[in-house]
C-alpha positions as CSV (number, residue, x, y, z in Angstrom):
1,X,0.0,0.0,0.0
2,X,1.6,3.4,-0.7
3,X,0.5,6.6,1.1
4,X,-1.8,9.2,-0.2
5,X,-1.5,12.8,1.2
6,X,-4.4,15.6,0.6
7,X,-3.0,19.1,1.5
8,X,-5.9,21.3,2.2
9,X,-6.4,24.5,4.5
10,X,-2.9,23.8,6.0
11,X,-4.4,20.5,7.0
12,X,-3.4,17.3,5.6
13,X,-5.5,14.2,5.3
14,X,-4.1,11.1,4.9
15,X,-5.5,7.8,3.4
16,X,-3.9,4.8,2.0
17,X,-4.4,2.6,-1.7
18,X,-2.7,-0.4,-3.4
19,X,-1.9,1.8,-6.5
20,X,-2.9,5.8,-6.7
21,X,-3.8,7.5,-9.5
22,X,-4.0,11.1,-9.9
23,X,-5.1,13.3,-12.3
24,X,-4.1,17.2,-13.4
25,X,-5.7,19.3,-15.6
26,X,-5.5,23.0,-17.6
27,X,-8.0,25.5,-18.9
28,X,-7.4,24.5,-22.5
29,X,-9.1,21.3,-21.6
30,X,-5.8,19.0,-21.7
31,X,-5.5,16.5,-18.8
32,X,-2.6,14.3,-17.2
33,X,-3.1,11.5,-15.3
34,X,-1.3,8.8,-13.9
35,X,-1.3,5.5,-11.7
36,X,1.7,3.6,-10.4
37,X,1.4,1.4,-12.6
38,X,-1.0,2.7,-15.3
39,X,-4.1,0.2,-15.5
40,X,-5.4,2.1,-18.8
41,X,-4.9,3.4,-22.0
42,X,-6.4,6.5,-21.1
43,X,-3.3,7.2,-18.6
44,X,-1.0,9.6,-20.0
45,X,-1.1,13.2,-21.1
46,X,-3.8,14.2,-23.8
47,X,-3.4,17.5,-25.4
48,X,-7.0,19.2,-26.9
49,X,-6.3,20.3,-30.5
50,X,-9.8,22.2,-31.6
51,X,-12.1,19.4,-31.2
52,X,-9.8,16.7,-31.1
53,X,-7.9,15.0,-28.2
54,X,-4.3,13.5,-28.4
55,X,-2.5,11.2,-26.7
56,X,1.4,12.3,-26.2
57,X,2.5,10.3,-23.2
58,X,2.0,7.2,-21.5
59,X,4.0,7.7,-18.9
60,X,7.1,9.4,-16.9
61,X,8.2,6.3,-14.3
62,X,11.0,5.2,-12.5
63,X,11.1,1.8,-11.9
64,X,11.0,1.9,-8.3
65,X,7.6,1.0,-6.7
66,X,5.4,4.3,-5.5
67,X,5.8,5.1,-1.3
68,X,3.5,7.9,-1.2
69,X,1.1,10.2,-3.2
70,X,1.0,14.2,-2.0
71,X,-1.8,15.9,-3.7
72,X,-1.2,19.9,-3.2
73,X,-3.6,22.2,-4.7
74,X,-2.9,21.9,-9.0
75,X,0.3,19.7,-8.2
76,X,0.9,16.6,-7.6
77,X,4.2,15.0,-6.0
78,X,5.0,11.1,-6.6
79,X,7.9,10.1,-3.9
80,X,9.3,6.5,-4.8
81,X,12.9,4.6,-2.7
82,X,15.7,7.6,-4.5
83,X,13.2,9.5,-6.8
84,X,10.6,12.4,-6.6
85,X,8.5,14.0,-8.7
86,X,6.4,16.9,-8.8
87,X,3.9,17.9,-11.4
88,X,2.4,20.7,-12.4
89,X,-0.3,21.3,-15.6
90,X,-0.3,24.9,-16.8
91,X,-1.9,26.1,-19.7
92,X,1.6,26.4,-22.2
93,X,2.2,22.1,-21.1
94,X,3.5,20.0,-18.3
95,X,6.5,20.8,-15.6
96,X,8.5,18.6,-13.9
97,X,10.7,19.1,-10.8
98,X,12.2,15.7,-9.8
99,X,15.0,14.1,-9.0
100,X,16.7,10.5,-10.0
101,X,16.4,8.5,-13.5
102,X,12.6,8.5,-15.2
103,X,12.1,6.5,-18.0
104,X,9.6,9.1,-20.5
105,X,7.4,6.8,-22.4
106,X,5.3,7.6,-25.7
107,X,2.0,6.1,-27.0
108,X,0.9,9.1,-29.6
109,X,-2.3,8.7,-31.0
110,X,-5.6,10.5,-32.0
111,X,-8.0,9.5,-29.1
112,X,-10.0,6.3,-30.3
113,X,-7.2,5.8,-33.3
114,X,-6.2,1.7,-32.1
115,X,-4.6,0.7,-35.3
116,X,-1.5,-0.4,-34.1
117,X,-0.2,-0.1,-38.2
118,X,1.3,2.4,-39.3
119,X,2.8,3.6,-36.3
120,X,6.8,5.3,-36.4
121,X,8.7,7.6,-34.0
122,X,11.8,9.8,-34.3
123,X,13.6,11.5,-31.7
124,X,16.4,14.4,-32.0
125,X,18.3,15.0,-28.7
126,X,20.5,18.3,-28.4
127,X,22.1,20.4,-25.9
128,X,23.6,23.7,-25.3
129,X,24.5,25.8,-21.8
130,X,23.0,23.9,-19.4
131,X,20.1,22.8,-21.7
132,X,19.2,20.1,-23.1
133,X,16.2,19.9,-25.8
134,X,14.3,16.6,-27.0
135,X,12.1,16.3,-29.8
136,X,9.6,12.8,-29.9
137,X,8.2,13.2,-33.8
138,X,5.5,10.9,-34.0
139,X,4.1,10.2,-37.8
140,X,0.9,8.2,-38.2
141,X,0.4,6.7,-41.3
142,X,-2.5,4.5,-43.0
143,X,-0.8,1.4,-42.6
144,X,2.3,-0.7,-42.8
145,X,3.6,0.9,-46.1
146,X,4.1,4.2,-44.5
147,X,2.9,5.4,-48.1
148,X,0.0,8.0,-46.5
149,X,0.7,9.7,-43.6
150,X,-2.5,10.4,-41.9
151,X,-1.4,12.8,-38.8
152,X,1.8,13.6,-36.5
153,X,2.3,14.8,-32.7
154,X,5.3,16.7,-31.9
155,X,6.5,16.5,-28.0
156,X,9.0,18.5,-26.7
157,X,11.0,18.4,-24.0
158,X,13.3,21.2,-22.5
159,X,15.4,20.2,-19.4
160,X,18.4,21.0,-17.0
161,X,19.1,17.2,-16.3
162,X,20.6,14.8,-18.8
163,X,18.6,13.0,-22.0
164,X,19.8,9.4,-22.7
165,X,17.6,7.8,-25.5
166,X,15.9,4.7,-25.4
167,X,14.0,4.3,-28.4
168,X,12.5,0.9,-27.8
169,X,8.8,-0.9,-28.2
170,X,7.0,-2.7,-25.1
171,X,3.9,-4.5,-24.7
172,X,1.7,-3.2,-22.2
173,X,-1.7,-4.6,-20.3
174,X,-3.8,-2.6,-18.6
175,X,-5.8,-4.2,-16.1
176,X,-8.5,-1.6,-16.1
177,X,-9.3,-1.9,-19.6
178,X,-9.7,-5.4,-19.2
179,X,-12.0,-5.3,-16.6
180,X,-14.1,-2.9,-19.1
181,X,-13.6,-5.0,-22.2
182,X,-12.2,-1.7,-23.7
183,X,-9.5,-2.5,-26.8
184,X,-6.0,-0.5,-27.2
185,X,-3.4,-0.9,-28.7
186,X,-0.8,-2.9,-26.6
187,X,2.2,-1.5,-27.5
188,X,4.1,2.0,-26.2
189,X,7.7,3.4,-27.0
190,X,10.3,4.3,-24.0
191,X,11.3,7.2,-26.2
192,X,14.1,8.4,-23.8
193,X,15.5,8.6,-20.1
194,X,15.9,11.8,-17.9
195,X,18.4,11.3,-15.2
196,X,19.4,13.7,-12.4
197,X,17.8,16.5,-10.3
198,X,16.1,19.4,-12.2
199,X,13.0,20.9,-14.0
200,X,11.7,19.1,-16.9
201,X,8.9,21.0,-19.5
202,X,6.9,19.1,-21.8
203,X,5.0,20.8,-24.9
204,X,2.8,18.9,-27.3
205,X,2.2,20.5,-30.4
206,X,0.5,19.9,-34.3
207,X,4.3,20.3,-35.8
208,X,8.1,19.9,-34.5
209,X,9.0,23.7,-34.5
210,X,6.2,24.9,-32.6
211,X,6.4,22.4,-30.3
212,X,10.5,22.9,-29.5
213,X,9.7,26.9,-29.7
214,X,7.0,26.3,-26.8
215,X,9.1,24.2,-24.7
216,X,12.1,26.5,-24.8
217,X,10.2,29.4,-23.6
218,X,8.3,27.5,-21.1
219,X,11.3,26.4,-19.7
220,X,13.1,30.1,-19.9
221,X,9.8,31.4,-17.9
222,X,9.4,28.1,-16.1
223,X,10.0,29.7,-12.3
224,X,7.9,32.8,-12.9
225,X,5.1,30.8,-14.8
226,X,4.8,28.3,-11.5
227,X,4.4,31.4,-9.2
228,X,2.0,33.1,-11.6
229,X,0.0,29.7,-12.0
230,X,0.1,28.8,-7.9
231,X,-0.8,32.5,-7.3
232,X,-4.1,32.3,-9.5
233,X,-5.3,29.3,-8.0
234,X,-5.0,30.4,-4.5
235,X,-7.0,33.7,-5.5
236,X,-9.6,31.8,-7.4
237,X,-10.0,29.5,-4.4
238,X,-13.6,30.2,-1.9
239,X,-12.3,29.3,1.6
240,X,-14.5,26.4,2.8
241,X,-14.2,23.5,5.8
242,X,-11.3,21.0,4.4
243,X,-13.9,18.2,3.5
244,X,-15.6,20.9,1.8
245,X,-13.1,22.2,-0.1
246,X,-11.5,19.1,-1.1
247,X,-14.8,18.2,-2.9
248,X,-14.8,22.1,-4.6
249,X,-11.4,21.3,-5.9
250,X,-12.8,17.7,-7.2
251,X,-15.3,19.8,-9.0
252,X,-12.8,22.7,-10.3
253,X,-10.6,20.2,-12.2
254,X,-13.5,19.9,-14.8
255,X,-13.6,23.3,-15.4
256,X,-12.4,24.7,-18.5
257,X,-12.5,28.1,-20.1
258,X,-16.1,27.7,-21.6
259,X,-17.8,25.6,-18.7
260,X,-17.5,22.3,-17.3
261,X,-16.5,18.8,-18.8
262,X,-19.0,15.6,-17.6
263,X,-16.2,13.3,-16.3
264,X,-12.7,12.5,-17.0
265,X,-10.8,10.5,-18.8
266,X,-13.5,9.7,-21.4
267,X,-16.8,11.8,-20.5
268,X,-14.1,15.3,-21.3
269,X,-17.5,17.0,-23.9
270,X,-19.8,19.1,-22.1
271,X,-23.0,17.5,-21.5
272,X,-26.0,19.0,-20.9
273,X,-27.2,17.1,-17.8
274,X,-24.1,17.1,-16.3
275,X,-23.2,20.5,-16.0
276,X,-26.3,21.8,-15.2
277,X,-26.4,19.2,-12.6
278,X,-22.8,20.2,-11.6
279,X,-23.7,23.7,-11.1
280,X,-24.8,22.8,-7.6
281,X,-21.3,22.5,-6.4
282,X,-20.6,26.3,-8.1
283,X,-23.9,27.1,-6.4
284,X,-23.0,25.9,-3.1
285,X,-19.9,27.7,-3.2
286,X,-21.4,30.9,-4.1
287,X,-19.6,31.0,-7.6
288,X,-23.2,32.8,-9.2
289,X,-20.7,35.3,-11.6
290,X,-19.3,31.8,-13.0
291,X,-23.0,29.8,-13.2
292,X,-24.5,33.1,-15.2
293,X,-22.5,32.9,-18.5
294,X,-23.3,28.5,-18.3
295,X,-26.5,29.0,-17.5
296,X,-26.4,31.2,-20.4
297,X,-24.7,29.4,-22.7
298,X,-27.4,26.7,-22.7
299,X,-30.1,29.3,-23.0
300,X,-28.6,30.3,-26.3
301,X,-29.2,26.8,-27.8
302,X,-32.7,26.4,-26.7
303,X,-34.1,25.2,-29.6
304,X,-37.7,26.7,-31.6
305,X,-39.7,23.1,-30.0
306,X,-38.6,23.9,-26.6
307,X,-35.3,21.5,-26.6
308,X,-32.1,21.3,-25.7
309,X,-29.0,19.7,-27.3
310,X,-27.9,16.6,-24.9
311,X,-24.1,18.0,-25.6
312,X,-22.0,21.5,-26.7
313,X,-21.7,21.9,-29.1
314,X,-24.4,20.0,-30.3
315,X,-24.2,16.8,-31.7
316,X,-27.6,15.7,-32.4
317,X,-28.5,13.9,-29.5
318,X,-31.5,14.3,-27.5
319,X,-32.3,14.8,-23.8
320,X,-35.7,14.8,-22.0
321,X,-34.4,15.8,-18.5
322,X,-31.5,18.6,-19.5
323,X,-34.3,21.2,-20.5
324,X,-35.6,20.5,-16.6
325,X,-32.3,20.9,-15.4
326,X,-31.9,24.3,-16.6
327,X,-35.2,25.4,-14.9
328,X,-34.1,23.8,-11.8
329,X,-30.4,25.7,-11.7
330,X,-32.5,29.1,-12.8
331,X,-34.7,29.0,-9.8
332,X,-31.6,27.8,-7.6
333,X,-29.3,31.2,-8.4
334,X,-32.3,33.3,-8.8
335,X,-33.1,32.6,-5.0
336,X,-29.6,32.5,-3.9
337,X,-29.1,35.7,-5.8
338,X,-32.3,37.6,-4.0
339,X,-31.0,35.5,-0.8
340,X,-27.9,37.9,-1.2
341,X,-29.2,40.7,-2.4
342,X,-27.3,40.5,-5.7
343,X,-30.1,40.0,-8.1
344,X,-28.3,43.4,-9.9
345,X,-25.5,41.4,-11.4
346,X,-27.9,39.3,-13.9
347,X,-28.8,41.8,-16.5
348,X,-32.3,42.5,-17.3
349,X,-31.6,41.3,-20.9
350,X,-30.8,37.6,-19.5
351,X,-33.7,37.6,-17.5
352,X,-36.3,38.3,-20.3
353,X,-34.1,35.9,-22.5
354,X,-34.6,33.0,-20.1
355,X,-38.2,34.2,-19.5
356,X,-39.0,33.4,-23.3
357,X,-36.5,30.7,-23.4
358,X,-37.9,28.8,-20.2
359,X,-41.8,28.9,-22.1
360,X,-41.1,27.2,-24.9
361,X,-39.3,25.0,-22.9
362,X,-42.6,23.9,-21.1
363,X,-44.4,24.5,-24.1
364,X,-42.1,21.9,-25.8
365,X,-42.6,19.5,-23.0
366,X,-46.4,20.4,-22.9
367,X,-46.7,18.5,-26.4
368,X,-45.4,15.2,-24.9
369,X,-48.5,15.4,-21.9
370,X,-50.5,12.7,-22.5
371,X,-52.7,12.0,-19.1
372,X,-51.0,15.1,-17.5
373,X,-47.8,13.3,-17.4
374,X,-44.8,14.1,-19.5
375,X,-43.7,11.2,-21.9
376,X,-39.9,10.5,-22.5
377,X,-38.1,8.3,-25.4
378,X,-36.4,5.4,-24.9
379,X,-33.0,6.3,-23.3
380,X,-33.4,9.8,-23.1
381,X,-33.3,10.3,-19.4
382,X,-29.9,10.3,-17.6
383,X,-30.4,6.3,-17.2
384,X,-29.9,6.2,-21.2
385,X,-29.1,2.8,-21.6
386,X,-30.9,-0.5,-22.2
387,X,-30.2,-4.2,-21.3
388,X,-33.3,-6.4,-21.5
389,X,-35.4,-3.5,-21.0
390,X,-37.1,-1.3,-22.4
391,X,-34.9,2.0,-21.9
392,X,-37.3,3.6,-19.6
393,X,-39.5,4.6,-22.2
394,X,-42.4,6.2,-20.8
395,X,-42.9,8.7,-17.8
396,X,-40.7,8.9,-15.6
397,X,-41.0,9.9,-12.3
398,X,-37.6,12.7,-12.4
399,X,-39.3,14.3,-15.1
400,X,-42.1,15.0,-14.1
401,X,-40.2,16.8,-11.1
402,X,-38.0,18.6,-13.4
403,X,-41.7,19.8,-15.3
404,X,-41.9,21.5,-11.9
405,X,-39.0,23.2,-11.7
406,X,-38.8,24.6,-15.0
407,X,-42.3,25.6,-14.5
408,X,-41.2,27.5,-11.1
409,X,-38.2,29.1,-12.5
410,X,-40.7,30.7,-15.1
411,X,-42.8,31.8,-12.9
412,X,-40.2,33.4,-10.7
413,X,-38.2,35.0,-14.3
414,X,-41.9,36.3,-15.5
415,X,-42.6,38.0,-11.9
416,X,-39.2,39.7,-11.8
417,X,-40.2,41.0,-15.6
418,X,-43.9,41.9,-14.4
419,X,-45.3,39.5,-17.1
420,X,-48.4,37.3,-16.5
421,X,-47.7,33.4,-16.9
422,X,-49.3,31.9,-19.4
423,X,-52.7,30.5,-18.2
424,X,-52.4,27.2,-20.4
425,X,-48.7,26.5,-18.7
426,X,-50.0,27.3,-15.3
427,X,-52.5,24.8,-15.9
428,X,-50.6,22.0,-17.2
429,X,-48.4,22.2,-14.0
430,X,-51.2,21.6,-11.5
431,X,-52.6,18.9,-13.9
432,X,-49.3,17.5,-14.5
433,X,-49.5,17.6,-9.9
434,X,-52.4,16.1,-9.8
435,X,-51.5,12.9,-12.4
436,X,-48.1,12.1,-10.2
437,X,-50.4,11.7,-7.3
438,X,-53.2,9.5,-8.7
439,X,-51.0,7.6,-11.3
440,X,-47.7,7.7,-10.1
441,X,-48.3,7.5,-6.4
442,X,-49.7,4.2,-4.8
443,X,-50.5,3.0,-1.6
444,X,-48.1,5.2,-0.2
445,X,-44.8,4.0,-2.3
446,X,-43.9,6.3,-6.0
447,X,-44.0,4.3,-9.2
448,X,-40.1,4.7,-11.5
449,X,-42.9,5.5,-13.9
450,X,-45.5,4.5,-16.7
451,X,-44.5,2.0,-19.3
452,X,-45.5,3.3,-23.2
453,X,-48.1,1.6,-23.0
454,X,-49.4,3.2,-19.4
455,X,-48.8,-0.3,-17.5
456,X,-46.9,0.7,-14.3
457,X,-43.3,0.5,-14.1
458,X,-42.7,-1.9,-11.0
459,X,-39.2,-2.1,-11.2
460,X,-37.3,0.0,-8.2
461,X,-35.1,2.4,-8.9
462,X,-33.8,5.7,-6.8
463,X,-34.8,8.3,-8.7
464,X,-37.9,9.5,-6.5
465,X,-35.0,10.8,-4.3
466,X,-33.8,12.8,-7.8
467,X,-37.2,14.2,-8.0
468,X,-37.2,15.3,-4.2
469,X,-33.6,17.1,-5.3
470,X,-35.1,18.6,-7.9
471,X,-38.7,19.3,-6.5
472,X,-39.9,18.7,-2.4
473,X,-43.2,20.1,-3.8
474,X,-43.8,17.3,-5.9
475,X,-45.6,15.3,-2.2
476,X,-45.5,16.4,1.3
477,X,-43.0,15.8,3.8
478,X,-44.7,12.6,5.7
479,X,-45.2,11.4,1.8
480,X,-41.6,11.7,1.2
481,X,-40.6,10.2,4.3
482,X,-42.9,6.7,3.6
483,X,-41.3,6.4,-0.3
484,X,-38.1,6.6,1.2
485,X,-38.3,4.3,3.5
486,X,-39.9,2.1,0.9
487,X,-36.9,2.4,-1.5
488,X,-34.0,1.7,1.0
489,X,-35.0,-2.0,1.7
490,X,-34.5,-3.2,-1.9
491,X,-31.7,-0.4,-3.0
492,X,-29.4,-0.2,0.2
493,X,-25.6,-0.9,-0.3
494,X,-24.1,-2.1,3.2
495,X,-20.6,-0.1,2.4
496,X,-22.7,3.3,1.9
497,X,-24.6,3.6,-1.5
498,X,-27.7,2.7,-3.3
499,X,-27.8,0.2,-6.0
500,X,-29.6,1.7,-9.4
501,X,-32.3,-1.1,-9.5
502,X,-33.3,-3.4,-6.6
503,X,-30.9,-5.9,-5.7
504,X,-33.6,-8.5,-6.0
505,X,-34.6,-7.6,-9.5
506,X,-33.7,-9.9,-12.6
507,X,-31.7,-7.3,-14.5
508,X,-29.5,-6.4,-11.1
509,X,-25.6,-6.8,-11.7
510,X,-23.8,-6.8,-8.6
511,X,-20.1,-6.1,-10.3
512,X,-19.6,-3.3,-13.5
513,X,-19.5,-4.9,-16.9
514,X,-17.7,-2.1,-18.3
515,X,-18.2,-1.0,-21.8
516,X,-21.2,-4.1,-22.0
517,X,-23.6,-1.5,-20.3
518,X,-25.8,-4.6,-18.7
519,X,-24.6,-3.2,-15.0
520,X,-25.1,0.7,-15.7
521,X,-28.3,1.3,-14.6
522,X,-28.6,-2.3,-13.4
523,X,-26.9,-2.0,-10.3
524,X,-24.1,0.3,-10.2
525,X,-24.3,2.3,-7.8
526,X,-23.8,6.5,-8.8
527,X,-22.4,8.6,-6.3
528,X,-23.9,12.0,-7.8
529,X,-27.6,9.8,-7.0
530,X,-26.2,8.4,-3.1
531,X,-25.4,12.0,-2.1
532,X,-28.7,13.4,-3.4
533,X,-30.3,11.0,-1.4
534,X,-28.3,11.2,1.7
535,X,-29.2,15.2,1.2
536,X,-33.1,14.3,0.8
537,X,-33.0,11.9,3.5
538,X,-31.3,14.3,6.2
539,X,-33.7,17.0,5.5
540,X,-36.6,14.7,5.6
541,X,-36.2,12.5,8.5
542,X,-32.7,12.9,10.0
543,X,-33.1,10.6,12.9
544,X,-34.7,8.0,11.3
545,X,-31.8,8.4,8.2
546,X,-29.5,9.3,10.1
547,X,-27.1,6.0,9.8
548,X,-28.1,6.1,6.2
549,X,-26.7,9.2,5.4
550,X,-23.3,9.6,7.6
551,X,-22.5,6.2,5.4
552,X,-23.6,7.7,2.1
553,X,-20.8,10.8,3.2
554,X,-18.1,8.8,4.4
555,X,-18.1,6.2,1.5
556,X,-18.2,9.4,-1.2
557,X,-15.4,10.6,1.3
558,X,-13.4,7.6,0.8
559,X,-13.7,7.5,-3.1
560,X,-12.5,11.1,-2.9
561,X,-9.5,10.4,-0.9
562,X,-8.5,6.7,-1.7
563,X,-10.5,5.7,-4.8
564,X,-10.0,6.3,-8.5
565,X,-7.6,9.3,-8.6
566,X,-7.3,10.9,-5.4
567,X,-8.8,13.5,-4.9
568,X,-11.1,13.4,-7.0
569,X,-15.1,11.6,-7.1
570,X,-15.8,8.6,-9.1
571,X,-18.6,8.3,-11.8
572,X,-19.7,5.1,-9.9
573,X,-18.8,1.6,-8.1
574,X,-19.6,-1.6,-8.2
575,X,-22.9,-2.3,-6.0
576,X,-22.0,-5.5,-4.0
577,X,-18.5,-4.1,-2.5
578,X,-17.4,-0.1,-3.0
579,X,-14.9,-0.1,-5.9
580,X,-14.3,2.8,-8.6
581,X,-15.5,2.4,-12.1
582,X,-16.7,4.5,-15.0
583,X,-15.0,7.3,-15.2
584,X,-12.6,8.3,-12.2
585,X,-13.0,12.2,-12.1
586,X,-16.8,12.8,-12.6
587,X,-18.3,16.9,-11.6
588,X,-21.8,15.9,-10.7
589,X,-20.3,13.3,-8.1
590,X,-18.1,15.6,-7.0
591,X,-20.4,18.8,-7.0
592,X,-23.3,16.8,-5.2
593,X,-20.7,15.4,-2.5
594,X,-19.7,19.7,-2.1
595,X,-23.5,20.2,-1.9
596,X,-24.3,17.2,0.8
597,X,-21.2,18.4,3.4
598,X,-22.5,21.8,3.4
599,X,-25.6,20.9,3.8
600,X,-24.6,18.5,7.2
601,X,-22.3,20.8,8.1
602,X,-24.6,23.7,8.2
603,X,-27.0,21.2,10.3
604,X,-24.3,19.9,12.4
């Protein structure tokens, strides 16, 4: 076991795992991360080029096994038996301070580019005055005849400690990928060695001469550019309890210069759902000048039918609860915002933009009503796949919450404009109120939802504690204490989490199938869901939850600190015993955790 290290409000807190990973990011988008050993393909350094990711590195490693992981702020310091590193992402590339021999390994590609044809390296090593320069050339071509070259990445490397070349191919397996069933190509190049004590830069670029130009003044700057960089951070940092703030700077590594990415390595587009979801976590730490221009953003591609593009840019793909999301974050920093009498810094033109934008939203969802209910397409809600079922095609319990809330953030944008609200949308909200409650609502326990076809949807799932997130209006308080306590028999997790579907239910996987998605929404369980519902339990009932929730917080806790990379909050874990999987750096996990410790420690 090596030694992890969180350094946070002078405070450190310590926790232990077999092999850490951690993970650094830039505003450009471009991300670094590394376990000791890899266990992926999607370890390394990627480099955002327009719309495109690149893979540059695999991996900077001694071969000495890891003692202990300190993760400082931005930076991250790997301390093995006569080696160190420290890392540091900035936008202009990667620095390294270290000391002892690292071998610098290459696997260049264009991200989902497997061919394992094709595939040839060049390195030029020169020195001068204390300064030594590497070039990796990396030339992709069609195949084996190296007639067509098809792209090249360009790393270089300016350093004060010595460059030995290696220039050799190794086979790698990554246990991670295997678990998923996710193909890569096995093979990576040790390109060269960096031996001594000193400062290492690393720039990626589309073509040799930038790339060397970038490195060199990177490294000329390098002192001044780390103070700059540590300086910013500190000043862009709200001061919060540590567990709070460690959960904040979870969420802050997914934030790039337009908004925030779903989930890293692979979820690194901007989704809709996600970042309307992980908006909480700004929310909660009072960040409204940051949430105005997302919030924004997505009201600018609300679309003539009411809907909203599942990703941005858009891609095509559809999404029945985003729209509802973006009501539900409206109404959240419009009453934080009159909460703190700042209402003055959203201009008057947003608010009448969001007005109209928010009523053809409902409108849009008005024309899927069908028995005052609001009707979704087969994986369209955020549990978007299928594995011997029918996608959750129907109507579904979240949405009809998220109805609400868009509804109430209209109301609230046409009352601060002085505008009546439509009398047809006002009406379809009470009847769509009325339908949850003699359709959805049963003896005392809350349907998932209506098949197509009407037939109630038996299976148990947690997303009644989504709808209480998004909506307590939707049933009264002793009504949302009885479907709780309905839920937890069949969904509780002994090590702290909620499964997605009962554990007794055909279709429940207790272990992650990986890229086969038959455990998904089958069973794992999703952190960004346990915190919700450790938040909707404590404010409903927090002696009878009590237990419930202090689990749901530690185990997110100990994903945070031990799990996945440190520091950071897993996608989701395996339902029968807590392990990461999905994606290892997810916002809404980590936003929702930020939003459930402030909310116990505000109660506490």
């Amino acid at each position: 076991m090596a030694d992890i290290h969180h350094h946070c409000n002078r405070t450190v807190v310590a926790a232990q795992s077999s092999n850490p990973h951690f993970l650094l990011t830039n505003l450009n988008g471009d991300f670094f991360d590394l376990g000791s050993p890899n266990t992926s393909n999607y370890n390394g350094l990627f480099h955002k080029r327009q719309d495109a990711f690149y893979k540059a590195l695999s991996d900077i490693a001694p071969t000495a096994p890891l003692r202990s992981l300190e993760i400082d702020g931005s930076c991250a310091v790997r301390v093995y038996d006569g080696a160190k590193q420290r890392f540091t992402l900035i936008d202009e590339g990667l620095i390294m301070e270290s000391s002892g021999d690292f071998i610098v390994t290459a696997d260049c590609k264009r991200l989902y580019d497997e061919s394992d044809q094709g595939r040839v390296y060049h390195v030029d090593i020169a020195g001068s005055a204390g300064v030594m320069t590497a070039v990796i050339s990396y030339t992709k071509y069609s195949d084996g005849s190296l007639a067509a070259p098809l792209y090249g990445i360009h790393i270089a490397i300016a350093t004060d400690v010595q460059i030995a070349p290696s220039q050799r191919w190794r086979q790698v397996y990554y246990s991670y990928d295997i678990r998923r069933g996710t193909a890569s190509t096995p093979w990576v190049h040790d390109a060269l060695t960096l031996r001594g004590a000193g400062t290492t830069v690393i720039c990626v670029a589309e073509n040799a001469d930038d790339a060397l130009r970038r490195a060199r003044a990177l490294f000329a700057s390098k002192d001044a550019r780390l103070r700059e960089h540590a300086a910013g951070r500190a000043a862009g940092t709200p001061t919060l309890p540590v567990r709070q703030q460690l959960a904040w700077r979870a969420l802050d590594t997914l934030r790039t210069r337009t908004g925030i990415v779903a989930g890293l390595p692979w979820f690194f587009q901007e989704w809709s759902r996600d970042e309307l979801i992980a908006l909480g976590g700004l929310l909660a730490s009072k960040e409204y000048r940051a949430v105005i221009p997302i919030l924004d953003k997505w009201y600018s591609v609300v679309k003539p039918d009411g809907t909203l593009p599942a990703m941005y840019p858009d891609k095509g793909l559809p999404s029945s609860d985003a729209p509802g999301w973006l009501g539900k974050r409206t109404r959240d920093l419009l009453l934080l915002l009159a909460q703190e009498n700042m209402t003055s810094i959203l201009p008057q033109s947003a608010i009448a933009r969001w007005r109209d934008a928010t009523g053809r939203i409902i409108d849009g969802y008005r024309s899927q009503m069908r028995g005052g209910l609001i009707w979704s397409g087969k994986n369209t809600t955020w549990m978007d796949t299928s594995s011997n079922d029918d996608g959750r095609a129907g109507a579904c319990i979240e949405i009809q919450a998220l109805f609400l809330a868009l509804f109430d953030a209209h109301v609230h944008l046409c009352a601060m404009t002085r505008v009546q609200v439509d009398q047809a949308r006002s009406r379809s909200a009470r009847e769509l109120l009325d339908a949850v409650h003699t359709r959805l609502f049963i003896d005392g326990r809350v349907l998932d939802g209506l098949h197509e076809d009407g037939s109630p949807d038996m299976i148990v799932r947690p997303n009644a504690f989504i709808a209480w997130y998004v909506a307590p209006r939707l049933f009264s308080h002793a009504e949302w204490r009885g479907i709780f306590g309905s839920l937890l028999p069949d969904l509780w997790l002994q090590w702290g989490g909620l499964s997605s579907i009962a554990r007794g239910d055909p279709n429940y996987h207790p272990r992650y199938t990986g890229e086969d998605v038959a455990s998904y929404h089958r069973g794992d369980s999703w952190y960004f869901v346990n915190n919700m519902a450790a938040m909707a339990l404590h404010a409903i009932d927090p002696v009878r939850f009590g237990d419930y929730v202090g689990r749901i917080a530690a185990a997110s806790m100990h994903d945070l600190l031990a799990h996945g990379y440190a520091g950071h909050a897993s996608e989701l874990s395996n339902a029968i015993d807590q392990e990461p999987a999905g994606c290892y750096a997810q916002a809404w996990s980590a936003s929702t955790l930020l939003e459930l410790l402030q909310s116990l420690d505000d109660n506490s």
